[in-house]
PASE-920381 format. One record per residue: residue in three letters; x, y, z of N, C-alpha, C in turn. Coordinates in steps of 0.05 Angstrom, whole numbers, padded with zeros to 5 digits, always signed. Example, Ala and Ser with C-alpha at 12.3 -4.5 7.8 and 13.67 -1.06 7.14 Angstrom:
2
ALA+00264-00114+00156+00246-00090+00156+00264-00066+00156SER+00257-00045+00142+00273-00021+00143+00258+00001+00157
% end
This chain:
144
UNK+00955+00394+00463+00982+00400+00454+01002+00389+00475UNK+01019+00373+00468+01040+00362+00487+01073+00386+00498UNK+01068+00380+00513+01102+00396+00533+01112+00398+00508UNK+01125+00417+00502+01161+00415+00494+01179+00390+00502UNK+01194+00379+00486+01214+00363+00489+01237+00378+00510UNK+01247+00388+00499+01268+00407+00506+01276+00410+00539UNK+01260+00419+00553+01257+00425+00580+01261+00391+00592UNK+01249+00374+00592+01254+00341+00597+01278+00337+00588UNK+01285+00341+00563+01321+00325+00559+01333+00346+00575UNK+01340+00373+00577+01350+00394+00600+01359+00382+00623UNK+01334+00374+00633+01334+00361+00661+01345+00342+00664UNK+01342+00323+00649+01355+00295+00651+01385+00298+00646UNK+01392+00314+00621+01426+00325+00628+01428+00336+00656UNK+01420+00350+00664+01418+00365+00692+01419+00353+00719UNK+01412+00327+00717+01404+00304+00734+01431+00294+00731UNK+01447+00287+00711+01473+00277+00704+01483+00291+00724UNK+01492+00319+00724+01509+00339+00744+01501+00327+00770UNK+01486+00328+00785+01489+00326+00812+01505+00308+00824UNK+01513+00318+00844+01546+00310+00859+01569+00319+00849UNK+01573+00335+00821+01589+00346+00814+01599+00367+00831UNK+01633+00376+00842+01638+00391+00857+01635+00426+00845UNK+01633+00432+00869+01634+00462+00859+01663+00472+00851UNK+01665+00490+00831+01684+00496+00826+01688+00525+00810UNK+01680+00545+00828+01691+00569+00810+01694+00566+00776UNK+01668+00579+00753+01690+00582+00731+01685+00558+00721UNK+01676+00534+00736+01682+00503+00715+01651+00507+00705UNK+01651+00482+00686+01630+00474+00670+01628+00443+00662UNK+01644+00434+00679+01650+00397+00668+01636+00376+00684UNK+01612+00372+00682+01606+00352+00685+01627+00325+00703UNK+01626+00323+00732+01632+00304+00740+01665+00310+00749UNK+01674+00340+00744+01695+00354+00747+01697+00375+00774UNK+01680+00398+00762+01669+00408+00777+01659+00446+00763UNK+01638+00445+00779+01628+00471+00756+01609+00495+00783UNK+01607+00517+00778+01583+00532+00783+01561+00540+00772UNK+01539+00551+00788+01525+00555+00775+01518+00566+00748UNK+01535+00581+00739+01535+00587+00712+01543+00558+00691UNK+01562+00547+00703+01582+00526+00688+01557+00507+00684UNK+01536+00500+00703+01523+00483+00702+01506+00480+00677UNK+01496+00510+00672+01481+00517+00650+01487+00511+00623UNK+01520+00522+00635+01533+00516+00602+01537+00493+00605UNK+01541+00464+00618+01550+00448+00620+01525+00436+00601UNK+01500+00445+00613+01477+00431+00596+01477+00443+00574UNK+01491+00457+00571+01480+00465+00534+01495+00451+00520UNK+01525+00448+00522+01545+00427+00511+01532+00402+00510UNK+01517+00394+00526+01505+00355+00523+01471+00357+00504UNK+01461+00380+00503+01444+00388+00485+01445+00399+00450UNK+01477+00416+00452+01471+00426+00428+01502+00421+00418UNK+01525+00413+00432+01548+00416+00434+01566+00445+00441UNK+01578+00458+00409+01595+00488+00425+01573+00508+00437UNK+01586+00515+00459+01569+00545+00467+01566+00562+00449UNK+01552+00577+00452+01551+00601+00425+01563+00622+00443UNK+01575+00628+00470+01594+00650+00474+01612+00644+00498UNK+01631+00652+00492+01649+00644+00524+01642+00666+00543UNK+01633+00663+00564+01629+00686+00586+01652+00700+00595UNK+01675+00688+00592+01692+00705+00597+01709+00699+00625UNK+01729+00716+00632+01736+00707+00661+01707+00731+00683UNK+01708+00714+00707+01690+00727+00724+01694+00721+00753UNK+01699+00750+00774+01701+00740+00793+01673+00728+00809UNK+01690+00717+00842+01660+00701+00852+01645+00720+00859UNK+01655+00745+00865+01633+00774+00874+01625+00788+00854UNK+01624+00776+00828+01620+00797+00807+01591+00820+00813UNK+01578+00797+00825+01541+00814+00823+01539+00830+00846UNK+01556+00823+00858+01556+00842+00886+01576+00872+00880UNK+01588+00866+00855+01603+00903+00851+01580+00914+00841UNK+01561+00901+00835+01535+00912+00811+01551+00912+00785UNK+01537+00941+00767+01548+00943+00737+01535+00927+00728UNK+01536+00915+00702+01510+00912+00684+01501+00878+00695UNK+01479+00878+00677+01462+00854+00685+01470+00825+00663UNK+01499+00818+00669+01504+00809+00643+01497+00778+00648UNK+01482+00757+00664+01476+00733+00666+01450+00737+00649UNK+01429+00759+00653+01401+00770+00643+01404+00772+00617UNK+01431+00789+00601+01427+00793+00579+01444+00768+00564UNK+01459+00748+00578+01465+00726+00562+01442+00702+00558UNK+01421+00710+00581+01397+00687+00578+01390+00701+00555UNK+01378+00722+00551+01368+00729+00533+01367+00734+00507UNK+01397+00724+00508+01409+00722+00470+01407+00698+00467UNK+01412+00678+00488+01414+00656+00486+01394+00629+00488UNK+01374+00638+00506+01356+00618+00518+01320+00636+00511UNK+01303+00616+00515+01273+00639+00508+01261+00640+00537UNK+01256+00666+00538+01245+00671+00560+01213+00665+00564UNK+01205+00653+00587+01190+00629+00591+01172+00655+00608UNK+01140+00659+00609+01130+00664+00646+01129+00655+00657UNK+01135+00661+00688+01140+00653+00710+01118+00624+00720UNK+01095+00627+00714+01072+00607+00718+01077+00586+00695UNK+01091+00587+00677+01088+00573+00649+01122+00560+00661UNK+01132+00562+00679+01150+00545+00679+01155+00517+00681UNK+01175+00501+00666+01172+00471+00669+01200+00460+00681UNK+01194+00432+00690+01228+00424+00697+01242+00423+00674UNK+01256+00426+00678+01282+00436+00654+01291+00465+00653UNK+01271+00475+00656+01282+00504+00657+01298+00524+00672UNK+01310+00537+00660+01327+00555+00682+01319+00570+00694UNK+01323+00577+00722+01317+00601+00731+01339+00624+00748UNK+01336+00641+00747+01357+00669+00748+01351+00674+00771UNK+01360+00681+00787+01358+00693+00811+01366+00721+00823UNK+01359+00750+00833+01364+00764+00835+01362+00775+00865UNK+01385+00776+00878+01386+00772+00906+01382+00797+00923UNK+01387+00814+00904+01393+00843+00910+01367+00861+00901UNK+01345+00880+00904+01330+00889+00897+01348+00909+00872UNK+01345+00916+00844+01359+00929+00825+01383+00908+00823UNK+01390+00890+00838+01423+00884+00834+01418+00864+00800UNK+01449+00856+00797+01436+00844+00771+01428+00808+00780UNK+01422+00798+00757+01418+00766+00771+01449+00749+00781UNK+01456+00739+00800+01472+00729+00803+01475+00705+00812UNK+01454+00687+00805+01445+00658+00804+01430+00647+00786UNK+01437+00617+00780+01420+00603+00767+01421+00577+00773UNK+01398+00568+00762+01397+00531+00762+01377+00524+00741UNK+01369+00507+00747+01348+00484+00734+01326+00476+00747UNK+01301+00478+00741+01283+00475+00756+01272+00446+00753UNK+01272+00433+00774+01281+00410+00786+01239+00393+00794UNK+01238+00379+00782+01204+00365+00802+01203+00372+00828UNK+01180+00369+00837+01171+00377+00868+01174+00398+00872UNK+01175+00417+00862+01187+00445+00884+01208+00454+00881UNK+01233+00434+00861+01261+00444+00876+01276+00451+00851UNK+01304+00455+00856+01323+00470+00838+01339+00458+00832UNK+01358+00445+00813+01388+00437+00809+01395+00463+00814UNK+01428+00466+00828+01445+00478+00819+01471+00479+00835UNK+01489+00487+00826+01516+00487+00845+01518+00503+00861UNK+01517+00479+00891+01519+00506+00918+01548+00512+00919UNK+01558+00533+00925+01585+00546+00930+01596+00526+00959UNK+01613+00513+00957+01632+00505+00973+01625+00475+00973UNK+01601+00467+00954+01596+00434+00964+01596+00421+00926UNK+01570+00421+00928+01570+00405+00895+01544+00420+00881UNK+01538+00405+00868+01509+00410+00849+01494+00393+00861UNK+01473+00408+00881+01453+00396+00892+01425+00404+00883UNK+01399+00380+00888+01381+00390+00886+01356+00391+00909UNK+01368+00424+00912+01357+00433+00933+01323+00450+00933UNK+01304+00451+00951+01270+00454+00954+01276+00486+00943UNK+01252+00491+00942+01246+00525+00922+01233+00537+00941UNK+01255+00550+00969+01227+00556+00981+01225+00583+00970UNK+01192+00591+00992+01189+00613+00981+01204+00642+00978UNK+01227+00639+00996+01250+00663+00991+01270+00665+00974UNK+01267+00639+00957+01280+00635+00939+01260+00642+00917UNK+01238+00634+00920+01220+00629+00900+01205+00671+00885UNK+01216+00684+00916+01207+00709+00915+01224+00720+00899UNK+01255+00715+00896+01271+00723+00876+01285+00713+00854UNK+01270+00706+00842+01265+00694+00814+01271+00723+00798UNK+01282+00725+00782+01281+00747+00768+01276+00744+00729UNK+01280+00703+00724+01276+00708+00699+01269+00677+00688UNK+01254+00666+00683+01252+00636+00668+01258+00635+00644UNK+01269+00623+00638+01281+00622+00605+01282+00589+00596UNK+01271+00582+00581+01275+00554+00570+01305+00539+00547UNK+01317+00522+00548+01334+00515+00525+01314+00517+00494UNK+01326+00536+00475+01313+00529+00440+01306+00500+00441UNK+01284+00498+00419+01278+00462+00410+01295+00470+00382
% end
């Protein structure tokens, strides 16, 4: 049985972003976006409209706590993948806080590593280590 398509074109949109600046809130490709924006950025070059606007959000949102709303928009939106069954293309959630909600994501990147937008620089793709790798909180793949 061959890979999924899906997770490979992901990436390769995803691969487009890097060097894109960071930017609070963006999602534009070659503009500037965060980690959330990035996500949506790839779903626009995958499927075109988003299927929801997230809304306004501040940069501390996950640090007031209150609900887990990056978790429950993967989950309307994207299929959740297990953790060992993950492939490049896929997203991963990050949960920084033991209970806190997830307040990161990227793209999981060959070798080891991650796309995603570092706060204050661009969309880099940066190694998975293992303290990153310990808080993982969700793999979710783009629909075929």
């Amino acid at each position: 049985m061959s890979a999924p398509r899906r997770p490979a074109e992901a990436l390769a949109v995803a691969r487009r972003f890097l060097g894109t600046p960071y930017r609070h809130q963006g999602s534009r490709r070659g503009i500037g976006c965060d980690c959330l924006g990035l996500v949506r950025g790839v779903w626009r070059e995958l499927y075109g409209d988003e299927p929801e606007d997230p809304g306004p959000y501040r940069t501390d949102w996950a640090a007031r706590g209150g609900p887990d709303r990056l978790m429950a928009a993967a989950r309307r939106h994207l299929v959740a993948v297990p953790t060992a069954d993950r492939l490049p293309g896929d997203v991963l959630l990050f949960r920084w806080r033991d209970g806190g909600p997830a307040s990161h994501c990227g793209i999981v990147e060959t070798c080891g590593r991650v796309i995603h937008a570092y706060e204050g620089a661009a969309v880099v793709s940066s190694p998975l280590p293992h303290a990153w790798s310990a808080r993982i909180a969700g793999v979710f793949r783009f629909p075929e």
